[in-house]
C-alpha positions as CSV (number, residue, x, y, z in Angstrom):
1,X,-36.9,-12.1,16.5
2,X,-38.5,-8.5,16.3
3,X,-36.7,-7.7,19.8
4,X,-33.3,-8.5,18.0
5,X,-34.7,-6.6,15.1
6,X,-34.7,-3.8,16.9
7,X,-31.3,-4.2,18.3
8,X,-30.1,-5.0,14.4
9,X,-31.6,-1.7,13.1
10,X,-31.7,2.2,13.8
11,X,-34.0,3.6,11.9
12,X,-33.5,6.8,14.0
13,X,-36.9,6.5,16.9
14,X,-39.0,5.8,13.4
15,X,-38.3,8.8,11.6
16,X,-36.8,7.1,8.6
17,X,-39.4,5.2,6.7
18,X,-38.2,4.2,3.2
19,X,-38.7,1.6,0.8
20,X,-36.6,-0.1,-2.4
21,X,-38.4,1.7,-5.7
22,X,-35.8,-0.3,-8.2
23,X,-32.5,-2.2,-8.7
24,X,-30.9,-0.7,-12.2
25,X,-27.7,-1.8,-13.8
26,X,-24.7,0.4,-15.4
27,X,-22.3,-1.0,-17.9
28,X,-19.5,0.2,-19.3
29,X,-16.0,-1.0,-20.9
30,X,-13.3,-1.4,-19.1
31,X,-10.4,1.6,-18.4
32,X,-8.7,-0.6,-21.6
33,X,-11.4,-0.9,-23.5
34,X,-11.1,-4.6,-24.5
35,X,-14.2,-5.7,-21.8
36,X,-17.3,-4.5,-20.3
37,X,-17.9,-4.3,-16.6
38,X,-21.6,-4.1,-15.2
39,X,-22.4,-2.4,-11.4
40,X,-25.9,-2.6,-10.0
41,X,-27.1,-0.1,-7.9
42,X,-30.4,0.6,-5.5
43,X,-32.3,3.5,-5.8
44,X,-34.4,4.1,-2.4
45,X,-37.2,6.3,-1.5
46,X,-37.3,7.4,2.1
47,X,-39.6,10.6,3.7
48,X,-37.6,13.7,3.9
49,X,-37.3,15.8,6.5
50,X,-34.2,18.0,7.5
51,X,-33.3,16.1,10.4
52,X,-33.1,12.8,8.4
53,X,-31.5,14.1,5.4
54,X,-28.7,15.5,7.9
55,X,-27.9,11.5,9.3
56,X,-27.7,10.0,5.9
57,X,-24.2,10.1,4.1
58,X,-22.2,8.1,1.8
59,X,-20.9,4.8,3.8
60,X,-24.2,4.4,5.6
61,X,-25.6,0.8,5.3
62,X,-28.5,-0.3,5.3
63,X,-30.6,-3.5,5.2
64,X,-33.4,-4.9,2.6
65,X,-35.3,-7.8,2.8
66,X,-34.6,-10.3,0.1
67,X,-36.4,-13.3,-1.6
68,X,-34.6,-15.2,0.9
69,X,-36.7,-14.2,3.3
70,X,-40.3,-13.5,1.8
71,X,-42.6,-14.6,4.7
72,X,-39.8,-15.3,7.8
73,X,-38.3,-11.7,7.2
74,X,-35.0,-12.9,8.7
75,X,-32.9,-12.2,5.9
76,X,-31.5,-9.1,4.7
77,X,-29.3,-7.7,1.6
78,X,-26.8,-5.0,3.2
79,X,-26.5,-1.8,0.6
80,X,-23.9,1.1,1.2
81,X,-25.2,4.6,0.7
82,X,-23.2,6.0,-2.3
83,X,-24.8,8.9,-3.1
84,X,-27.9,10.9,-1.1
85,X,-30.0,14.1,-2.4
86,X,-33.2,15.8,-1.8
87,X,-36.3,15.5,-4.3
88,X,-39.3,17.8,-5.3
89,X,-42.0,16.2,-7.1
90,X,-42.3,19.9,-9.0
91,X,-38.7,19.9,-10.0
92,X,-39.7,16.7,-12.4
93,X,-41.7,18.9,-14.6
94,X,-39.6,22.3,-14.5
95,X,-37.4,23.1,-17.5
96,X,-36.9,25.6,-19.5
97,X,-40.1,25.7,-21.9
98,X,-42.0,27.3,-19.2
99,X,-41.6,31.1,-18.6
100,X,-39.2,32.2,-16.2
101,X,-41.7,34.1,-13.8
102,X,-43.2,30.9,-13.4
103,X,-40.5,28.7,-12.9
104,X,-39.0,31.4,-10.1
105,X,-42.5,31.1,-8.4
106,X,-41.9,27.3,-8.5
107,X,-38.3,27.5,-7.2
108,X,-39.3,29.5,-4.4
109,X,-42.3,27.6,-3.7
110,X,-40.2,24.3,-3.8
111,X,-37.4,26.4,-0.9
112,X,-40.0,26.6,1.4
113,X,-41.2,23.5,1.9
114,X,-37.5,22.1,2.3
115,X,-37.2,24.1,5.4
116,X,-40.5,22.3,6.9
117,X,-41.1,19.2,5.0
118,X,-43.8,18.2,2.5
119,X,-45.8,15.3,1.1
120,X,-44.3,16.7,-2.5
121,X,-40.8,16.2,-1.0
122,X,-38.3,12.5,-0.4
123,X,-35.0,11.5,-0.3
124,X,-33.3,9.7,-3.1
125,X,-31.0,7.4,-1.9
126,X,-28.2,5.4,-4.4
127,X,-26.8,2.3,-2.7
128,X,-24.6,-0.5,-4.1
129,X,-24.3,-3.9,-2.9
130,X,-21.4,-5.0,-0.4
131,X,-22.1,-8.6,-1.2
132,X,-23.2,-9.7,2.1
133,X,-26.0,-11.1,3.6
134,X,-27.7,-10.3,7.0
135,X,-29.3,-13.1,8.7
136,X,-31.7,-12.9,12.3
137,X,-31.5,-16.3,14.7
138,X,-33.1,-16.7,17.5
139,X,-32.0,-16.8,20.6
140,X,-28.7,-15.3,21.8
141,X,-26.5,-15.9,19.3
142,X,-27.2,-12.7,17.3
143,X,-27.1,-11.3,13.3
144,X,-24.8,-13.2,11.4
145,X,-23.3,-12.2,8.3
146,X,-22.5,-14.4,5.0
147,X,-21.0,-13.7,2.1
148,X,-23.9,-14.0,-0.9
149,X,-25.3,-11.8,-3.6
150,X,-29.0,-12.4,-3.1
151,X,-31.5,-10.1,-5.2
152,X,-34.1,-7.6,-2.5
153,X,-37.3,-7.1,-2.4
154,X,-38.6,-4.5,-4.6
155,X,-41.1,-2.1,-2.4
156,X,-39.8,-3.8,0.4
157,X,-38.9,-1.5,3.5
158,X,-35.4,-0.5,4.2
159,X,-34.2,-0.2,7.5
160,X,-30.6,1.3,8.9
161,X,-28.0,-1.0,10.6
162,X,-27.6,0.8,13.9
163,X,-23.8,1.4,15.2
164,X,-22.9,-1.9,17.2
165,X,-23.9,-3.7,13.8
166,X,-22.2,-1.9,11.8
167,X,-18.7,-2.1,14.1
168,X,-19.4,-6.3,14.0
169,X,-19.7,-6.3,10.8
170,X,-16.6,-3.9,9.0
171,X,-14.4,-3.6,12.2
172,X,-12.2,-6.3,13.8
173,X,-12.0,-7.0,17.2
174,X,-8.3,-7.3,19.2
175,X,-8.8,-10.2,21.9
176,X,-7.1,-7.7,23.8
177,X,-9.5,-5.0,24.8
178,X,-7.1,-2.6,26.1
179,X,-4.9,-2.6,23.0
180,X,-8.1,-1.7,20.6
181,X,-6.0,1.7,20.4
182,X,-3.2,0.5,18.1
183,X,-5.3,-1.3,15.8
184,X,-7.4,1.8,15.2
185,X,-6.7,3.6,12.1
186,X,-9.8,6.1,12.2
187,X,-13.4,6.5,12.6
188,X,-15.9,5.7,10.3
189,X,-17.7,8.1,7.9
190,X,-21.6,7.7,7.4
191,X,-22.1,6.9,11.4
192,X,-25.3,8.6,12.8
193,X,-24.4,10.4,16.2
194,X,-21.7,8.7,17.3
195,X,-18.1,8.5,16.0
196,X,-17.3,5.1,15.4
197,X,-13.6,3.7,15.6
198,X,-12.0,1.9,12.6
199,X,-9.9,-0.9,13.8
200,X,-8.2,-3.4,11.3
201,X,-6.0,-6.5,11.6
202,X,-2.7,-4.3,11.2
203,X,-0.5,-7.6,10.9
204,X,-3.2,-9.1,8.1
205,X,-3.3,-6.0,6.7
206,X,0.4,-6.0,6.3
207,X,1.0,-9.2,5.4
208,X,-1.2,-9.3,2.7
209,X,0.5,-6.0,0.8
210,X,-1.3,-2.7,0.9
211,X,-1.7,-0.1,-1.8
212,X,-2.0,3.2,-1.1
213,X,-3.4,5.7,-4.2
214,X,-4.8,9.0,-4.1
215,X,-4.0,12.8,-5.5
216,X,-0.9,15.3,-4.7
217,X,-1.6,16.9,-1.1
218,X,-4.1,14.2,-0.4
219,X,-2.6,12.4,2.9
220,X,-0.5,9.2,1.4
221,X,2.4,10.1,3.5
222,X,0.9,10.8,6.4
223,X,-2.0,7.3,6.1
224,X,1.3,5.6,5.7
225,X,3.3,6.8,8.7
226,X,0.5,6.3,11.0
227,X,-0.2,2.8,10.2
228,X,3.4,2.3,10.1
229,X,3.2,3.6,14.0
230,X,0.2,1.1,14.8
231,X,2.4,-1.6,13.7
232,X,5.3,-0.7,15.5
233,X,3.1,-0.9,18.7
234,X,0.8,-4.2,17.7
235,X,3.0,-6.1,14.9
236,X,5.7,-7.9,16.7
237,X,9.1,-8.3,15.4
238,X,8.1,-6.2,12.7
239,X,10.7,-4.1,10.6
240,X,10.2,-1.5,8.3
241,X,12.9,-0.2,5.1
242,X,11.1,2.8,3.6
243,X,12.5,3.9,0.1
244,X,12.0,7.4,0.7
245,X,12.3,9.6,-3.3
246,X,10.1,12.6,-1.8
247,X,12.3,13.0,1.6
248,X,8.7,13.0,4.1
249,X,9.8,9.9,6.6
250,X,12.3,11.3,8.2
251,X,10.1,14.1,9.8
252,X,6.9,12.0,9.5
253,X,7.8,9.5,11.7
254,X,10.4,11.7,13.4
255,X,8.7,10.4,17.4
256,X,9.7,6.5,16.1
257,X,12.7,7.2,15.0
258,X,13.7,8.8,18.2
259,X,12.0,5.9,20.3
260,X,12.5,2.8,18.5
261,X,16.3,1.9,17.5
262,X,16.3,3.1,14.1
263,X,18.3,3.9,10.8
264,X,18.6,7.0,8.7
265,X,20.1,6.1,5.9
266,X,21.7,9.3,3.7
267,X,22.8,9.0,0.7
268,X,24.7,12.7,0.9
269,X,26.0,13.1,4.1
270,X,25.4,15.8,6.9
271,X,28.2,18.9,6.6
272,X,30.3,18.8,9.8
273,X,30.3,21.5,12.1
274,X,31.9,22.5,14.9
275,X,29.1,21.9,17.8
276,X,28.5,24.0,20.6
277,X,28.2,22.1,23.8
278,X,27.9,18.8,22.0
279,X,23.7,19.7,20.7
280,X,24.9,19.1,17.3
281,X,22.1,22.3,16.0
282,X,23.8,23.0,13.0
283,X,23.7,20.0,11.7
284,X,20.0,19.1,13.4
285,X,19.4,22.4,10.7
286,X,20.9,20.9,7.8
287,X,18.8,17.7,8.3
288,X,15.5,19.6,8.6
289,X,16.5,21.6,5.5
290,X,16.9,18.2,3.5
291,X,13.6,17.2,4.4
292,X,9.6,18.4,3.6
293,X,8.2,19.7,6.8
294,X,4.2,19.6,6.6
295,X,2.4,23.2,7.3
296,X,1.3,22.2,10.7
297,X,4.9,20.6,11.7
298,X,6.8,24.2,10.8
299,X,5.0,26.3,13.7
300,X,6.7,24.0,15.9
301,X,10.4,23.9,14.2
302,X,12.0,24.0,17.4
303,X,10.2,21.3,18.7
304,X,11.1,19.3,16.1
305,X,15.0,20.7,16.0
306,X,15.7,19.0,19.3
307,X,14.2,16.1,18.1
308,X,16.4,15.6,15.4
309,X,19.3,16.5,17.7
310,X,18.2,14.0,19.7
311,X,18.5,11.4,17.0
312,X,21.7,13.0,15.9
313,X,23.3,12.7,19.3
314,X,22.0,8.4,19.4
315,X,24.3,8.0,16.1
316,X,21.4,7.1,14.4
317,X,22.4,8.6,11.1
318,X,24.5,6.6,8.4
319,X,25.7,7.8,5.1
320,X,26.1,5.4,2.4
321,X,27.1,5.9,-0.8
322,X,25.2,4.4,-3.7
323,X,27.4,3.8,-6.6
324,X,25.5,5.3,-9.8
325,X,23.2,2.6,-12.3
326,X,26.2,2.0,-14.5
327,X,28.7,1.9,-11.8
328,X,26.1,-1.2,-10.3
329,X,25.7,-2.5,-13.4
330,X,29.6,-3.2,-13.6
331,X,29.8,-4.1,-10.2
332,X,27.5,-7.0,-10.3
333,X,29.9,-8.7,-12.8
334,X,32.6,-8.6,-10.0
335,X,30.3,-10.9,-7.9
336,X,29.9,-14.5,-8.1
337,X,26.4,-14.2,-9.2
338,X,27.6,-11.8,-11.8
339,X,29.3,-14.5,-13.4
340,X,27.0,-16.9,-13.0
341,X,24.3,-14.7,-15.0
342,X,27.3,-14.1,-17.8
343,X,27.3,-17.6,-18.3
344,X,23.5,-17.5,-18.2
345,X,23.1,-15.1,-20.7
346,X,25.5,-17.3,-22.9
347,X,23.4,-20.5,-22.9
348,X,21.0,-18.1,-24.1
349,X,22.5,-16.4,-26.9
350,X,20.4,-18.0,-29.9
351,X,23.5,-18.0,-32.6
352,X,25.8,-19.2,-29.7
353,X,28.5,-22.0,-30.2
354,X,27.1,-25.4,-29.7
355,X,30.1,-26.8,-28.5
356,X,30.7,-23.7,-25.7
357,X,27.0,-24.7,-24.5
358,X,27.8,-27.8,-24.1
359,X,30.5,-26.6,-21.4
360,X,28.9,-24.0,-19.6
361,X,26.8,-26.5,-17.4
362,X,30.1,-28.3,-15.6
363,X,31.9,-25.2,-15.4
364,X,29.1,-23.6,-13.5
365,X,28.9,-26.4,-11.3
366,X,32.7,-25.8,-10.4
367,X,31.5,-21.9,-9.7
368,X,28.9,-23.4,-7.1
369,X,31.3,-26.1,-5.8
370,X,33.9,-23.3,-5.3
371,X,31.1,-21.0,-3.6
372,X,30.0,-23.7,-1.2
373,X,33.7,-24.9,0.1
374,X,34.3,-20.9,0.5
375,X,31.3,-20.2,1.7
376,X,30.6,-17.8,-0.5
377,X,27.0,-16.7,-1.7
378,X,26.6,-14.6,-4.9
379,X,26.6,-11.2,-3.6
380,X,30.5,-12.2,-2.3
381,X,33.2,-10.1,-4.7
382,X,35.8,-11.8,-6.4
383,X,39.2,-11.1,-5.1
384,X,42.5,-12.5,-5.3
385,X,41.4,-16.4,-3.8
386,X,39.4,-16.4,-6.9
387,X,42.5,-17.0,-9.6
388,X,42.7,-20.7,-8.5
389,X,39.2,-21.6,-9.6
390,X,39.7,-19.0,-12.9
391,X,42.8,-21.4,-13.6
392,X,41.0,-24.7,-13.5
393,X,38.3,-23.4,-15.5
394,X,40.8,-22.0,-17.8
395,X,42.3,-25.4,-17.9
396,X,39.1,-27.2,-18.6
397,X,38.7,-25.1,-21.3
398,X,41.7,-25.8,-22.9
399,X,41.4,-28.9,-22.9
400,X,38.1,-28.8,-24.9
401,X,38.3,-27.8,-29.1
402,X,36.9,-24.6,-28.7
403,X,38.0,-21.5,-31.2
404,X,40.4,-18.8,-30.1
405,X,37.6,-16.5,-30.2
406,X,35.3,-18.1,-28.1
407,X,33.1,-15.7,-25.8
408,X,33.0,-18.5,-22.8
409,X,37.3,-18.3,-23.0
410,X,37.0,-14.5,-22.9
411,X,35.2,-13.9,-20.3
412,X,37.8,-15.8,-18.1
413,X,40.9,-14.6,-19.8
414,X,39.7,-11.2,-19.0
415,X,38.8,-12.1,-15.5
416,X,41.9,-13.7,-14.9
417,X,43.8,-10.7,-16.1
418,X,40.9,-8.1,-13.8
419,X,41.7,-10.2,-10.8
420,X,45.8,-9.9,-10.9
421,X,45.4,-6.2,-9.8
422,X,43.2,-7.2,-7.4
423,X,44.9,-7.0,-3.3
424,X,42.8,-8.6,-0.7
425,X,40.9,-5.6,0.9
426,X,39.0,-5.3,3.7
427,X,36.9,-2.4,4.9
428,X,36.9,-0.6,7.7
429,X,34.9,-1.1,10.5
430,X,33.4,2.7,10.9
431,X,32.3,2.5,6.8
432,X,28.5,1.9,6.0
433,X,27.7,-0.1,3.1
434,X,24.6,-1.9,1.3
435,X,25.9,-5.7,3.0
436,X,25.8,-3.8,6.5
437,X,22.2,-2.5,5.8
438,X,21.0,-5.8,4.7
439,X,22.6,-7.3,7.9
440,X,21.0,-4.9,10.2
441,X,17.7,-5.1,8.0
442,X,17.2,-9.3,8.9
443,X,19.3,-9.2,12.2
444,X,16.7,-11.0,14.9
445,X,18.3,-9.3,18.5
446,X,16.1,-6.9,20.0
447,X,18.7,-4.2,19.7
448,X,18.3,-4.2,16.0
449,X,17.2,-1.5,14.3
450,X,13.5,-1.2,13.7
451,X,12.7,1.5,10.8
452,X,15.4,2.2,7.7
453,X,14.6,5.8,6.3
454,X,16.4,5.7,3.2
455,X,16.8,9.0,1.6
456,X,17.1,8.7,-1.8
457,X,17.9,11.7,-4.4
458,X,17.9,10.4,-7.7
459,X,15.6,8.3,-8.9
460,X,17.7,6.3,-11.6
461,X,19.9,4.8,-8.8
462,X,17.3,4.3,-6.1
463,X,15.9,1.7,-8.9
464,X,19.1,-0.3,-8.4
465,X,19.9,0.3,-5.2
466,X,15.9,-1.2,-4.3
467,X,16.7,-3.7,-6.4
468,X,19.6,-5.1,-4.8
469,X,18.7,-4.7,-1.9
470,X,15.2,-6.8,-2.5
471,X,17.4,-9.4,-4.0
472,X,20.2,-9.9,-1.3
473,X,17.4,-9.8,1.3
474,X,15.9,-12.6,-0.6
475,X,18.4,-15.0,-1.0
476,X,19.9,-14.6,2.8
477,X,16.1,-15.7,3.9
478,X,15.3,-18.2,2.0
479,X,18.8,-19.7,3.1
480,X,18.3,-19.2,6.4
481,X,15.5,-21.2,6.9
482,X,13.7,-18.2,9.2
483,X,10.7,-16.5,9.0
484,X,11.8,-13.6,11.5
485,X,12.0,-10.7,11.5
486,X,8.7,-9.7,9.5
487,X,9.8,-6.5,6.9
488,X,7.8,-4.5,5.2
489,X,9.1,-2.8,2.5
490,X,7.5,0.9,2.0
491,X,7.4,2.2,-2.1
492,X,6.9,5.5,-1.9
493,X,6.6,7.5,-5.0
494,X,6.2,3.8,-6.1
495,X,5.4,4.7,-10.3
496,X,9.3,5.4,-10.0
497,X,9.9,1.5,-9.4
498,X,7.0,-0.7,-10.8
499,X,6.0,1.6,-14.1
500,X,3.7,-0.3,-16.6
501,X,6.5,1.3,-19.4
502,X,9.8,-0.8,-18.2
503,X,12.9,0.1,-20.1
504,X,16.3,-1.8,-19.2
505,X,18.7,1.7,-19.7
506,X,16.7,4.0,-16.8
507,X,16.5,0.8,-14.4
508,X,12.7,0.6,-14.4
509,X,13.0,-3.4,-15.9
510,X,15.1,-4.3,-13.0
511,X,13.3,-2.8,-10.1
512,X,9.8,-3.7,-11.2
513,X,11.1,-7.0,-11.7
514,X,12.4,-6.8,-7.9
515,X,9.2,-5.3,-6.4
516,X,7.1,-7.5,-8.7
517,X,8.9,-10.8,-7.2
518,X,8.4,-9.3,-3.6
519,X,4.7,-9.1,-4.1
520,X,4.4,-12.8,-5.4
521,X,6.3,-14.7,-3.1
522,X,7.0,-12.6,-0.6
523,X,4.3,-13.7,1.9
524,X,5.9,-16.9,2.1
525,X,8.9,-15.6,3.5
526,X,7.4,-12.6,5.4
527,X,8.8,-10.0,3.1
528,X,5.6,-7.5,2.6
529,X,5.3,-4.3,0.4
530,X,3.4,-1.1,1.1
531,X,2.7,0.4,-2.8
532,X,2.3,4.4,-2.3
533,X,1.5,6.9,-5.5
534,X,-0.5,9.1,-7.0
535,X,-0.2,7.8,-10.6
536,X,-1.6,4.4,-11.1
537,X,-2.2,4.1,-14.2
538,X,1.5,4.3,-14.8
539,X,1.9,0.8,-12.6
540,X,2.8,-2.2,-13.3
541,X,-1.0,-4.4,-13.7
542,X,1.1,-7.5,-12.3
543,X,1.9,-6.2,-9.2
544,X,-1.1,-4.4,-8.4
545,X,-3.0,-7.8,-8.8
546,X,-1.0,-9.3,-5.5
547,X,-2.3,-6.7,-3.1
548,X,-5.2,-7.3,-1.0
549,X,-6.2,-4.2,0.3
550,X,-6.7,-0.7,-0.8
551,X,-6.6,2.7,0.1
552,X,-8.0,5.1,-2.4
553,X,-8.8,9.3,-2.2
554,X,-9.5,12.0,-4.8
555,X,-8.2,11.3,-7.5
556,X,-9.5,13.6,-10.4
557,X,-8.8,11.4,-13.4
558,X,-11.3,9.5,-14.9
559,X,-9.2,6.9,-16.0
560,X,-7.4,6.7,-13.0
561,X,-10.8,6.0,-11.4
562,X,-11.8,3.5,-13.8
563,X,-9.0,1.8,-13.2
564,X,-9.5,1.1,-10.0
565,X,-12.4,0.6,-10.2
566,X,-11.7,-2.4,-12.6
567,X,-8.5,-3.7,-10.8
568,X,-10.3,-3.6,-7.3
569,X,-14.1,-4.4,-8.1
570,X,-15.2,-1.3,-6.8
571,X,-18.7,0.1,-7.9
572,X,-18.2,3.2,-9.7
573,X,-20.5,5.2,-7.6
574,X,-18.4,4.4,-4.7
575,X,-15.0,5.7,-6.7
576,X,-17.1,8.9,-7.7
577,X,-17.9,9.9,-3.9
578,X,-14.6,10.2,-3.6
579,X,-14.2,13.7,-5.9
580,X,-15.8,15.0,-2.7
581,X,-13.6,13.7,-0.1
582,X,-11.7,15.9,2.2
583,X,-8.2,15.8,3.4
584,X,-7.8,12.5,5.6
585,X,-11.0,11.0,4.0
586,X,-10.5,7.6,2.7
587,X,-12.3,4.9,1.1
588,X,-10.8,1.3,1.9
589,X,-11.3,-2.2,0.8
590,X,-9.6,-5.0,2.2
591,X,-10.0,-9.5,1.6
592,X,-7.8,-9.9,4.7
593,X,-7.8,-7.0,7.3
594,X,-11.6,-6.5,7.9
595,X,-13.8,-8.7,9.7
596,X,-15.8,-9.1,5.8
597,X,-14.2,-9.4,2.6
598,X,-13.8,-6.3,0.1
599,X,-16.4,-4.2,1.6
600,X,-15.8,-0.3,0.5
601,X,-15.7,1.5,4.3
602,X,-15.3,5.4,3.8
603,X,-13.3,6.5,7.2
604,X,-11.7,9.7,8.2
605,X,-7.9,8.9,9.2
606,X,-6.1,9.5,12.9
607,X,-3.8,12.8,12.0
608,X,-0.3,11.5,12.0
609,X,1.1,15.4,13.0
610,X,-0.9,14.9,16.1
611,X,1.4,11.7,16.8
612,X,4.7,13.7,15.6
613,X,4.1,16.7,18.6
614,X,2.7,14.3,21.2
């Protein structure tokens, strides 16, 4: 048991010798202010020195012996370092009663002996409780870890997990050795020498919805492109449609998109120029002018010109033209399902005619009889082979002692009337429209697009347009009776589609209702959502309940914090280390991708630019 101990721990050739002074508790309402949350935290004494105080950072964990294991010592609480910082026993009793000369002398006193050490000096460490615990067996079978809140030892010694138990415990392992590479995402913060790598379950991770949240500038576009590129290499048949308000994607992932048979989808299409030899630069320029090129990307513009060009020349690029929120509002009432939600809405109508109520159920079984001989589903337009079943309806009607002014006899009156103007039509092959996206979007051949960039300008039609497209998507696979391929739909900007303030005239009730429904009963179907913003307390609470793992930065609200922090059952000392995170830091939680359940890993992210120039 001690010679597996010592394989367990690290406690850095002895040097760090500390022990568990007291377990205190913190509560505090809720971000709404209608509950109280309470987070217990460890404070821990260990010797200082500056070479210890140097391999102690937030994410570290550690291990303290609990009641569990009073007299066989096999049984460890794990703690994650929060928060560390250096103590003077003098600095309790300084403040500012005492003269200055003598405080100074203190103060400089108290310098010295941080450059060599003292008996007057320690460490305060703050740790919080991961909610596992660690138990020794003998023989080969090694640490395991279970899931239990189990109250240490106070005075008890602490002792550091050492690398390869920290990597068994947070990171998972790819049966396939070789392919650990795209199933790392980063390397771990708080290692001691070493850099360890961060590797997740990138299909669980997926699968399970993923949230994204962190300040302006902080790295959610580029987090989200690489994992996106992990996937693409470790996820198979795996698609991705990524609502794009902020116009980053198409340069982010600018390497897929050349390698993988892809789909730029813009809604204001490239101006035509003459080209010069066939390279297609101007209009390679206009593209790159349309989108946000990060700092490191523009040193290396004409790299990233004949990449474009390159993409350009594949006829990867399609415009489409999005019809504006109240030309898709009147559109759906010139599909099936339009009418069939008219009719909906009239059953529902709370002073409606009894007797027209009465009616609406058999004529709506003609609709779907009609729809099912046809073949027709409710995204299908009404056209000219509609007047036949508008007649018998009609007819029905009639027959029935309804008033003149009846709403039900309206609606097909008028419809009757829209549909004689109506000639068969049929589009042309070379024209890209929302029911050729959606086809390419769940088409199963291997020559299928793989990523939709969809650049969207405004964000009042992008609502819609997400909408419908969610929707159709929808209903054609739960008809199909096919669980392939897996898509992942990407929200960036995502307080533009799921806002906690829904209002019916901007969109916002129809989209979060959309994104909501994908979250919910997605999983089921293998429809996934990535959730990317900067604003969440502006979400929708419904759909941030359905994701299952987290990525969080700075953010420099408080309530924004506390928020998550509540949502996510993450201790509040872990939400406050992140104020000090740089660039590419990241602290994550996850029930599904990690090899434990919703323990906070701090992590430094793989650069994505570093993917774009290779």
């Amino acid at each position: 048991m001690l010679r597996q101990a010592a394989d367990v721990f690290d406690n850095l050739d002895g040097k760090f010798l500390a022990r568990l002074r007291e377990i205190s508790s913190n509560t505090r309402p809720t971000a709404d202010g209608k509950a109280t949350i309470t987070f217990k935290t460890a404070r821990i004494e260990a010797n200082y020195s500056p070479e210890i105080i140097k391999k102690i950072e937030a994410g570290r964990l550690m291990a303290i012996p609990n009641v569990m294991g009073v007299n066989s010592k096999d049984n460890y609480s794990i703690y994650e370092v929060a928060d560390v910082y250096p103590m003077h026993y003098s600095m309790q009793t300084l403040d500012r009663n005492q003269p200055g000369a003598i405080r100074k002398e203190f103060m400089i006193l108290i310098e010295k002996e941080w450059q060599q050490g003292s008996k007057s000096t320690w460490i305060e460490i703050v740790a919080a409780p991961i909610g596992y615990i660690l138990q020794l067996n003998e023989g080969e079978q090694g640490p395991t870890f279970v899931r239990k809140n189990i109250a240490p030892l106070t005075g008890a010694e602490v002792n550091l997990l050492s690398d390869e138990t920290v990597q068994k415990l947070i990171c998972y392992i790819p049966k396939d050795a070789k392919s650990t590479e795209h199933y790392t995402i980063g390397h771990l913060l708080g290692a001691a020498d070493n850099q360890i790598p961060f590797t997740v379950n990138v299909e669980k991770l997926l699968h399970y919805h993923v949230g994204a949240f962190a300040f302006t500038g902080s790295g959610k576009s580029n987090l989200t492109s690489s994992i996106i590129r992990k996937a693409m290499n470790s996820v198979p048949n795996v698609k991705f449609v990524v609502f794009d308000i902020s116009s980053e994607y198409g340069i982010n992932i600018l390497d897929l998109l050349r390698s993988f048979p892809s789909r730029i989808i813009l809604t204001e299409p490239l101006p035509v120029h003459d080209s010069v030899d066939g390279n297609n630069e101007k209009m390679a320029e206009d593209y790159i002018v349309r989108h946000v090129v990060p700092e490191a990307l523009a040193e290396v513009k004409q790299q990233i010109l004949e990449s474009v060009k390159e993409i350009i020349g594949q006829d990867k690029i399609r415009n489409l033209t999005i019809p504006s929120e109240s030309e898709q509002i009147m559109l759906a009432f010139s599909t099936y399902g339009g009418l069939l939600r008219s009719l909906a809405d009239l059953t529902n109508e709370k002073f409606g005619a009894a007797g027209q109520k009465v009616l609406i159920p058999a004529v709506v079984n003609m609709i779907k009889k009609f729809m099912k001989e046809s073949r027709l589903n409710e995204d299908s337009l009404m056209g000219s082979e509609t007047k036949p079943l508008i007649k018998s309806i009609l007819d029905l009607l009639s027959a029935a002692k309804l008033r003149a002014d009846a709403a039900i006899l309206s609606i097909f009156n008028n419809l009757l009337l829209a549909l004689e103007d109506i000639s068969p039509q049929t589009l042309k092959d070379d024209v890209y429209d929302t029911t050729k996206l959606v086809n390419e979007i769940l088409d199963k051949s291997t020559e299928s697009p793989k990523l939709f960039v969809i650049n969207l300008q405004e964000a009042d039609v992008a609502r819609y347009f997400c909408s419908e497209i969610i929707d159709r998507i929808f209903r054609k696979r739960k008809s199909s009776f096919t669980l392939t391929p897996r898509i992942v739909f990407v929200f960036d900007e995502a307080q533009e589609f799921i806002p906690a303030d829904k209002r019916r005239e901007d969109g916002t009730d129809t989209s979060s209702r959309a994104v909501e429904r994908l979250l919910r009963h997605g999983r089921k179907y293998n429809l996934n959502g990535w959730i990317s913003t900067q604003r969440i307390a502006h979400l929708n609470t419904n759909a941030l309940q359905q994701l299952h793992s987290y990525f969080v930065s700075t953010m420099p609200r408080p309530y924004d914090r506390q928020l998550i922090s509540d949502t996510f059952a993450i201790d509040d000392a872990f939400m406050d280390r992140t104020l000090m995170f740089q660039n590419g830091d990241w602290l994550m939680t996850s029930f599904k991708a990690t090899n434990t359940q919703n323990v906070p890993v701090f992590f430094h992210a793989i650069n994505n630019e570093d993917s774009v120039l290779d």
